[in-house]
N, C-alpha and C positions, 0 to 999 in steps of 0.2 A: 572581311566585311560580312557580316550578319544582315540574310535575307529572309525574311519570313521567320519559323519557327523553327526548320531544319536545313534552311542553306545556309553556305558560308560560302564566298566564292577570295580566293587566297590570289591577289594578285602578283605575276611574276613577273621577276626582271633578272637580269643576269647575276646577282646575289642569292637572290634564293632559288633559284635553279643550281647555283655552285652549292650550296648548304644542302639540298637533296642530293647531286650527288657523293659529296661528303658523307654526306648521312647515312646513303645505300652501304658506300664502300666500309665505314665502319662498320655498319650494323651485320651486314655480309660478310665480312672479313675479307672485302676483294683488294688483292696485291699485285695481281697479274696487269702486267700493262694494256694486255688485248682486252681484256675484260674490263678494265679502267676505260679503256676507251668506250667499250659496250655501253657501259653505261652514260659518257659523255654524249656519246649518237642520241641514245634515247631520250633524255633528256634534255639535249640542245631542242627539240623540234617544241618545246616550250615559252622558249626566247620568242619574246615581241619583239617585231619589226616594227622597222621606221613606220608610224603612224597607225600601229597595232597595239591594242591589248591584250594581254593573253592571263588567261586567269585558271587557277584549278580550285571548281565547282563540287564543292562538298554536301552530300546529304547525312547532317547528321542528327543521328538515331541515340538515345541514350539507354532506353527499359528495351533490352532484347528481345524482350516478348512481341514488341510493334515492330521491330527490325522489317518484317517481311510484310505483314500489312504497306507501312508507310513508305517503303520501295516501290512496293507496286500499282500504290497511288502515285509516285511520279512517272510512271511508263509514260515515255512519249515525249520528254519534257526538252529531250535530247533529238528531238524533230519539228518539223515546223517551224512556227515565230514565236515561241513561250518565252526565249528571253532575248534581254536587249539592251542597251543603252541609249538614253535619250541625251543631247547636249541641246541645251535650249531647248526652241520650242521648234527649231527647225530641223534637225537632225536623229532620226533614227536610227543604229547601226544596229544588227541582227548578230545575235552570238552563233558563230562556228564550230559546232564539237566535232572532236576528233570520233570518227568511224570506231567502232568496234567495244562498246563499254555499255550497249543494252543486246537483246536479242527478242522485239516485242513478240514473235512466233510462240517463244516459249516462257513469256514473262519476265522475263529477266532484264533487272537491268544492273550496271554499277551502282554504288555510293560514291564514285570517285567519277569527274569529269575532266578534260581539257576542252577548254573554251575559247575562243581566239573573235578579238573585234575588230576588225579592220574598218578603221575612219578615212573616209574621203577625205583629202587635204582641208578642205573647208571646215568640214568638222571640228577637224584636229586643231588648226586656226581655233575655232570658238571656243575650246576646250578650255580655256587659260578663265576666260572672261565670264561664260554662260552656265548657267546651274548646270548641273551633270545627273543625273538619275541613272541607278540599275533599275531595273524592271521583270517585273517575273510574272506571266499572267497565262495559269497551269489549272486545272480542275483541283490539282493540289495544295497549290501555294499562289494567289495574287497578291502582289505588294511591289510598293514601291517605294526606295529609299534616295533621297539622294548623298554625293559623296562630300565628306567633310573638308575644306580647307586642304588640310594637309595630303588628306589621299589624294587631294586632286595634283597637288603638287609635286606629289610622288609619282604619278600617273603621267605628270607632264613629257618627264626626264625618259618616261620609256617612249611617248609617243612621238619626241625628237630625235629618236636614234642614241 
């Protein structure tokens, strides 16, 4: 799902967590079982839980020249409350990134994120019924979209387990 100019946030579910691993192990040539498994570890902490979203949060960059400019205008974006999902008009859930993919001491951040939304029961309840909005509101990027029909539907099956 295309956020702003250069997000993309890819959400996942135990299909396309299997097709990243597939993908690694092809592209890697990994055949070893322990290393098969390595990568199943890594990988499973992707999977959304019952009444979670879990999504990888993409900055993407096309003219390599802005590459590092436009990174560095999202420093930070991976702290705070920059993003979020709205369900109705009542619920706010606050995206979770996973630890260790900027370093703001030394400017650095990822193009690649893991995001995780954990909805309150009630939430997840209104999910089916009530408009759904992502949310991105960053020195770099504000907007907001909300989710189509289908993504909500798709969205549904991971937040029931």
């Amino acid at each position: 799902m295309a956020v702003g100019r250069h997000l993309s946030f890819l959400f996942e579910s135990r299909e396309t967590v299997l097709f990243q691993i597939q993908e690694m192990c092809r592209a890697e040539r990994i055949v070893d079982d322990a290393k098969i498994q390595e990568e199943i570890d890594i990988y499973s902490a992707l999977l959304p839980r019952p009444r979670d979203l879990s999504a990888t949060l993409m900055i993407e960059i096309e003219d390599k020249a802005l590459i590092q400019p436009i990174l560095d205008g999202f420093l930070g974006i991976d702290t705070g409350r920059h993003v979020w999902i709205e369900v109705g008009k009542e619920f706010t859930v606050r995206a979770e990134f996973e630890p260790g993919h900027s370093d703001e001491e030394r400017g650095k951040l990822s193009a690649v994120h893991f995001v995780r939304f954990a909805l309150l029961e009630a939430a997840a309840r209104a999910f089916a019924d009530e408009p759904v909005f992502l949310a991105v509101d960053h020195p770099a990027e504000r907007t907001r979209v909300e989710l189509s029909t289908a993504t909500k539907a798709a969205l549904l099956e991971d937040l029931r387990g």
